[in-house]
C-alpha positions as CSV (number, residue, x, y, z in Angstrom):
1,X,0.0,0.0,0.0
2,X,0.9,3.8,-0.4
3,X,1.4,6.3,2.3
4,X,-1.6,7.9,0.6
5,X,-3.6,4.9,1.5
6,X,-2.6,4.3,4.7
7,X,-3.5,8.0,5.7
8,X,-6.5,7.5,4.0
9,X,-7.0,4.0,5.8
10,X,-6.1,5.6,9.2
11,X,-8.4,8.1,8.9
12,X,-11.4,5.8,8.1
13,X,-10.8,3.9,11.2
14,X,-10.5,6.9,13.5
15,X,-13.2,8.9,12.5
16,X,-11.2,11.6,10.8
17,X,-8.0,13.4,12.2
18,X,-8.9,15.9,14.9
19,X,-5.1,17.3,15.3
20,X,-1.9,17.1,13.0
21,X,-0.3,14.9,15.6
22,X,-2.7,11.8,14.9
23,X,0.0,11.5,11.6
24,X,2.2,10.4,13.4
25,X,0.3,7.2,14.1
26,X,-0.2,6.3,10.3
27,X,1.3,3.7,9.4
28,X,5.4,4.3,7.5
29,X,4.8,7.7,7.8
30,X,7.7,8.3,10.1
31,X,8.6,11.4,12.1
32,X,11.2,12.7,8.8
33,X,8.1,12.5,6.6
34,X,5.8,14.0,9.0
35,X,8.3,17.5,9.8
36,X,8.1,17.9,5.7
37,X,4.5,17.3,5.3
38,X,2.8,18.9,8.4
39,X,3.1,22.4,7.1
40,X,1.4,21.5,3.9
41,X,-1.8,19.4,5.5
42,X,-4.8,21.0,6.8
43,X,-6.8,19.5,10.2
44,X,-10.3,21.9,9.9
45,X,-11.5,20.3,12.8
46,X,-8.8,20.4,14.9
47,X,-8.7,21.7,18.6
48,X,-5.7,23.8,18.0
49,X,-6.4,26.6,15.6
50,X,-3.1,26.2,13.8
51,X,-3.4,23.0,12.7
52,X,-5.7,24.7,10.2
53,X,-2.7,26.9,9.0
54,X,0.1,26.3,7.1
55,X,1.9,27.3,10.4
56,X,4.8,24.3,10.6
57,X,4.6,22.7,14.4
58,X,8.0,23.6,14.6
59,X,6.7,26.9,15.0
60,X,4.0,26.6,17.5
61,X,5.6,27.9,20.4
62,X,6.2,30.5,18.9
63,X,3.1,31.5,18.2
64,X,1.9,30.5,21.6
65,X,4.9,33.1,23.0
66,X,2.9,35.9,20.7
67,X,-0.6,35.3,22.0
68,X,1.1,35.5,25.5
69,X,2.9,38.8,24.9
70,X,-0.3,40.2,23.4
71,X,-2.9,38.6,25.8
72,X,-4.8,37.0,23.8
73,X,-5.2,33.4,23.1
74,X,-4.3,31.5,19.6
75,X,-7.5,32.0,17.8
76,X,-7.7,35.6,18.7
77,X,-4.4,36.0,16.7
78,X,-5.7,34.4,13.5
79,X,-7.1,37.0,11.2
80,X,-6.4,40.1,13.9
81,X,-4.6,42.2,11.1
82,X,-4.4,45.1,13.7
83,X,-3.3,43.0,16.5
84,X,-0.5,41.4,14.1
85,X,0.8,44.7,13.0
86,X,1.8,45.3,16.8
87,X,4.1,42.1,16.9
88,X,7.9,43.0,16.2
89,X,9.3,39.6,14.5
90,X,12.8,40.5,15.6
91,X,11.6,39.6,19.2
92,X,11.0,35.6,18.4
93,X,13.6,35.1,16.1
94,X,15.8,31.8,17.3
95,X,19.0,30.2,15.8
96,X,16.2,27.7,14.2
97,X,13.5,30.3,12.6
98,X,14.8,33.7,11.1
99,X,13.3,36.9,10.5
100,X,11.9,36.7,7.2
101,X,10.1,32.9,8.9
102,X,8.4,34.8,11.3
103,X,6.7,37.6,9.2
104,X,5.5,34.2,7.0
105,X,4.5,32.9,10.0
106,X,2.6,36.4,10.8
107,X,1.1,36.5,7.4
108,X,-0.1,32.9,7.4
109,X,-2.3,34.1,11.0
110,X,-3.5,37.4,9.4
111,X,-4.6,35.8,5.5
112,X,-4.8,31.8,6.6
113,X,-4.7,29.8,3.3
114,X,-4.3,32.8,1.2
115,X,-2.9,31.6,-2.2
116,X,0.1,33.2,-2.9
117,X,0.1,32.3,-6.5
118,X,-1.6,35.0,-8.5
119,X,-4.6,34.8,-10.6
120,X,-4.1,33.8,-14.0
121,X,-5.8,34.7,-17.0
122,X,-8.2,32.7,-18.7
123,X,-6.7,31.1,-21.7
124,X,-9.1,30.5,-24.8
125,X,-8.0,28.4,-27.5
126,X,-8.6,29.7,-30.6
């Protein structure tokens, strides 16, 4: 079987995922494969906001330190664009996530699962 199938086959039997940590229990989808994937999969029914995001878990805590800086919890954060303009990303910048990683990180919260591919014109053949 693929790793497609076995998510596929894992989520059958449990009902649905209800947090991006539950891939970790899929069958040869191993902890390498779940650090490069996680960003890119979406869990709308998730307890924790950003599993919704394309917020990496790597990056949770940091988001967690924002909300606490800002008194506010997670969710309040998502969307907020006035509250996001107050954050300096200098502040949570680590030897693991730059400065440039935290504005995405910041522009993920305030747009979640904007596209930033632009539109394309519609192509007629002739």
């Amino acid at each position: 079987t693929t790793l497609a199938e076995n998510i596929i086959k894992y989520r059958n039997e449990i009902g649905g995922f209800n947090s991006r940590n539950q891939l970790l229990k899929v069958p040869r989808l191993g902890g390498k494969a779940y650090e490069q994937c996680a960003g890119f999969l979406r869990v709308k029914e998730s307890n924790n906001p950003l599993d919704a995001s394309a917020v990496h878990p790597e990056a949770y805590n940091i988001v967690a330190n924002i909300a606490k800086d800002l008194q506010v919890d997670i969710a309040s954060l998502i969307g907020n664009e006035q509250l996001l303009k107050t954050v300096n990303a200098k502040k949570y910048v680590t030897e693991e996530i730059g400065e440039l990683t935290i504005k995405d990180i910041l522009n993920e919260l305030n747009k979640p699962g904007l596209d930033p591919r632009s539109e394309l014109e519609q192509f007629e053949f002739a």
